[in-house]
C-alpha positions as CSV (number, residue, x, y, z in Angstrom):
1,X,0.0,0.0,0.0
2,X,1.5,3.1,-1.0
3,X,0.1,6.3,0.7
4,X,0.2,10.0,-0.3
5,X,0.7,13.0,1.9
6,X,0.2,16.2,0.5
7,X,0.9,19.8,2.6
8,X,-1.8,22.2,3.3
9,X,-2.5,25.7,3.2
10,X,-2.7,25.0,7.3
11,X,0.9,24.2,8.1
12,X,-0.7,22.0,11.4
13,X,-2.5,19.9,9.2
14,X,-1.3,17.5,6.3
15,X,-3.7,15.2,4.1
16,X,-3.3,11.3,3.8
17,X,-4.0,10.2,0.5
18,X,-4.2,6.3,0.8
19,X,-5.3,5.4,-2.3
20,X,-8.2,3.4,-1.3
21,X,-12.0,4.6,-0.1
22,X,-11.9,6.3,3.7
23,X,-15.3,7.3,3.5
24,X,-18.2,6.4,1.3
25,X,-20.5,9.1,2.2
26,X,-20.7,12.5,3.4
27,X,-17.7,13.5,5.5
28,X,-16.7,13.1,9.9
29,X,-14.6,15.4,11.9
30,X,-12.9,13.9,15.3
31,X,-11.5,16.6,17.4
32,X,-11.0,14.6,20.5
33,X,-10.3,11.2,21.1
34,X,-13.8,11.0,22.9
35,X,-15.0,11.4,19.2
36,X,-12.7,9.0,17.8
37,X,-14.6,6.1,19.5
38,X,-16.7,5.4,16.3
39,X,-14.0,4.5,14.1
40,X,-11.0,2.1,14.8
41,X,-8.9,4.0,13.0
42,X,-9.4,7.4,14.0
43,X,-8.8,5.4,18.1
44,X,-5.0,4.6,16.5
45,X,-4.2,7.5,15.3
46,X,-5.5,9.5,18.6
47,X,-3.2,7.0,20.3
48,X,-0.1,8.9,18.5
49,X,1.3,11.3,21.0
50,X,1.1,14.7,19.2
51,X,-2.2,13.9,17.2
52,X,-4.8,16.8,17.9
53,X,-7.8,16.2,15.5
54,X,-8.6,13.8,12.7
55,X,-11.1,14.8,9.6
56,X,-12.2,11.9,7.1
57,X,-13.1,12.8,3.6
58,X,-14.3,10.4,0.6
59,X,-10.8,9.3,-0.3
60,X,-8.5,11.0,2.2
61,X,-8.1,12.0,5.7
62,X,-6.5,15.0,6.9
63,X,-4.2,14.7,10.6
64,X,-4.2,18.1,13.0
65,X,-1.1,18.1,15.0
66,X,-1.0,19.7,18.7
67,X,0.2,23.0,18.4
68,X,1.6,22.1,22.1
69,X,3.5,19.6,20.7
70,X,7.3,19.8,20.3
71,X,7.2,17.2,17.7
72,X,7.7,17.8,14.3
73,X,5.5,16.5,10.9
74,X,8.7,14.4,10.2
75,X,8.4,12.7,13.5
76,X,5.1,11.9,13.2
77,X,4.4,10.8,9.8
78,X,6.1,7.6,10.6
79,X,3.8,6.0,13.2
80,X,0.5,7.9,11.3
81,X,2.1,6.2,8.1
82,X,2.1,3.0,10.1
83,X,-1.8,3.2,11.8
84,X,-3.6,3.7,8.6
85,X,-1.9,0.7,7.0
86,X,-2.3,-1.3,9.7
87,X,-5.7,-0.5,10.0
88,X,-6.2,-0.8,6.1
89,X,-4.7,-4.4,6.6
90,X,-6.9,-5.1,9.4
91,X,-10.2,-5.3,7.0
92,X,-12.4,-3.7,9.7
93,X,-15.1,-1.1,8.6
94,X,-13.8,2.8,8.7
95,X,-16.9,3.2,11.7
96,X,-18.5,1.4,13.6
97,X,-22.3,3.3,13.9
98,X,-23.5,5.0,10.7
99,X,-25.3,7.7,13.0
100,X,-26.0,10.4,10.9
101,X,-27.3,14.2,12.5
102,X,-30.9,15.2,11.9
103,X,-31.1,17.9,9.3
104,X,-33.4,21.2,9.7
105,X,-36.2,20.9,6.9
106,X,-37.0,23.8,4.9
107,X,-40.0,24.5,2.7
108,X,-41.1,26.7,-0.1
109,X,-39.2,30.0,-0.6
110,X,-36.7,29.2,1.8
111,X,-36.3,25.6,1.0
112,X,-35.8,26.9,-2.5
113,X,-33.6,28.9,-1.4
114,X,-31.1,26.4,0.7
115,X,-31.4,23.8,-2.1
116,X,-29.4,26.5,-4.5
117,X,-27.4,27.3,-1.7
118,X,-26.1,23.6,-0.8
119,X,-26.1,23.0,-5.0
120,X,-23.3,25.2,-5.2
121,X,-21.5,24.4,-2.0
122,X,-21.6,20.6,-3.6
123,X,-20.8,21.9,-7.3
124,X,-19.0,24.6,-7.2
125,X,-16.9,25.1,-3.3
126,X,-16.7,21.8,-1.9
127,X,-14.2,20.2,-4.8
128,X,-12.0,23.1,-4.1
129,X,-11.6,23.1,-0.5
130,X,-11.3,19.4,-0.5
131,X,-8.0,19.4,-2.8
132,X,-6.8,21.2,0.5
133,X,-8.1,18.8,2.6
134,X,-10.7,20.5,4.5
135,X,-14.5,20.3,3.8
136,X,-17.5,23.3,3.9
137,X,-20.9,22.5,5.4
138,X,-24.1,24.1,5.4
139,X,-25.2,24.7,8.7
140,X,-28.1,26.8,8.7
141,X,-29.6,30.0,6.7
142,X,-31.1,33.5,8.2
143,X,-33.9,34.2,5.6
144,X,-34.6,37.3,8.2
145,X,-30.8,38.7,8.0
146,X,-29.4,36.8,5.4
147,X,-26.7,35.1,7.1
148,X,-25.5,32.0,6.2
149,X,-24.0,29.5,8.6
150,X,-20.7,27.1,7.5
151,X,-19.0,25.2,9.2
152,X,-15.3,24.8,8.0
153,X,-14.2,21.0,8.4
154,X,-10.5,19.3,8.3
155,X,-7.7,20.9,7.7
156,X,-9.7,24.5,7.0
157,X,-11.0,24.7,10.3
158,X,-8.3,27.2,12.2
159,X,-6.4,27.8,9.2
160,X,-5.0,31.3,8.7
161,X,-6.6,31.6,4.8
162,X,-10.1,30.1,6.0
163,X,-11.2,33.5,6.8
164,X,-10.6,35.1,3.3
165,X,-11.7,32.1,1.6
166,X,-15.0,32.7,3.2
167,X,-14.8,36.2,2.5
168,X,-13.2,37.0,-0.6
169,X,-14.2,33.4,-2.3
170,X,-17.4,31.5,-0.8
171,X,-19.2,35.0,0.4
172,X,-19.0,36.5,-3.1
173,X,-20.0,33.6,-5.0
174,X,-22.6,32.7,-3.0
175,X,-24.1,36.8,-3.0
176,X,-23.6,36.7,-6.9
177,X,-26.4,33.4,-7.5
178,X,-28.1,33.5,-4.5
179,X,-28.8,37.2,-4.4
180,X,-30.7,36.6,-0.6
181,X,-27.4,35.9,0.8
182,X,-25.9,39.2,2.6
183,X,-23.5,38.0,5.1
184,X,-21.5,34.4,5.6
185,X,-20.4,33.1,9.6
186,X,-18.1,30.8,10.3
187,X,-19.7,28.4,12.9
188,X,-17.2,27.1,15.2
């Protein structure tokens, strides 16, 4: 097996290309090893001393190294290297519960209005952020002020640029088709 790392734009994050699926679905974010309990291999690689937070894409995951930590990305490469083959080799399912969170429904106008929204998250922002190993998610939408909510997921979330994508990237696209969005958040 013959895995890929790749730098990001957040230098306390790097993304594991393995070359097989991580995730078939959707997307998870472990930031303690309280989290980690649904998935075998997020529990190894929380066992690594210097491991901070875990985020699993569709085919890669991205490793958040303690900003406490004295040790160094070549340091712990190694022994992350070393849990995600193992557990690749192991055969045992990437998680153990499929629990999925309960989604707000919205209707008419304003379910109109999401649905474009989250069309060109998926089309259009998504693909992009992923190549640096983060993910976006809609969160919520203020028809009232026009705010809308995002999380920022993986190695995005606490990176220095994830501000200015928002800003200078996501909000302006999002104002130019979706002319009821005035404002974007950053839900933390």
């Amino acid at each position: 097996m013959f895995i890929q790392t790749e730098a990001t734009p957040n230098p306390d994050v790097i993304k594991f290309i393995p070359g097989q699926d991580v995730l078939d679905t959707g997307t998870r974010e472990f930031r303690t090893a309280d989290d980690a309990k649904s998935s075998p291999l997020a529990e190894a690689l929380f066992r690594i001393d210097g491991v901070a937070g875990l985020f699993f894409g569709s085919d890669f995951l991205t490793v958040r190294r303690s900003p406490e930590s004295d040790l160094i990305w070549a340091q712990l490469k190694p022994p992350i290297l070393a849990a995600i083959m193992d557990f690749y080799s192991s055969g045992q399912p990437i998680l153990r519960d499929a629990a999925q969170k309960d989604e707000i429904v919205y209707e008419g106008e304003l379910g109109q209005i999401v649905a474009e929204i989250k069309d060109l998250l998926d089309t259009r922002v998504r693909p992009a952020v992923a190549q640096d190993g983060g993910d976006i998610e809609f969160d919520r939408f203020d028809l009232d002020t026009g705010t809308l909510y995002l999380h920022m997921r993986g190695a995005c979330s606490g990176c220095p640029s994830s501000s200015a994508t928002l800003r200078q990237g996501v909000e302006s696209l999002m104002k130019h088709y979706v002319p009821e969005v005035k404002t974007i958040e950053q839900v933390l």
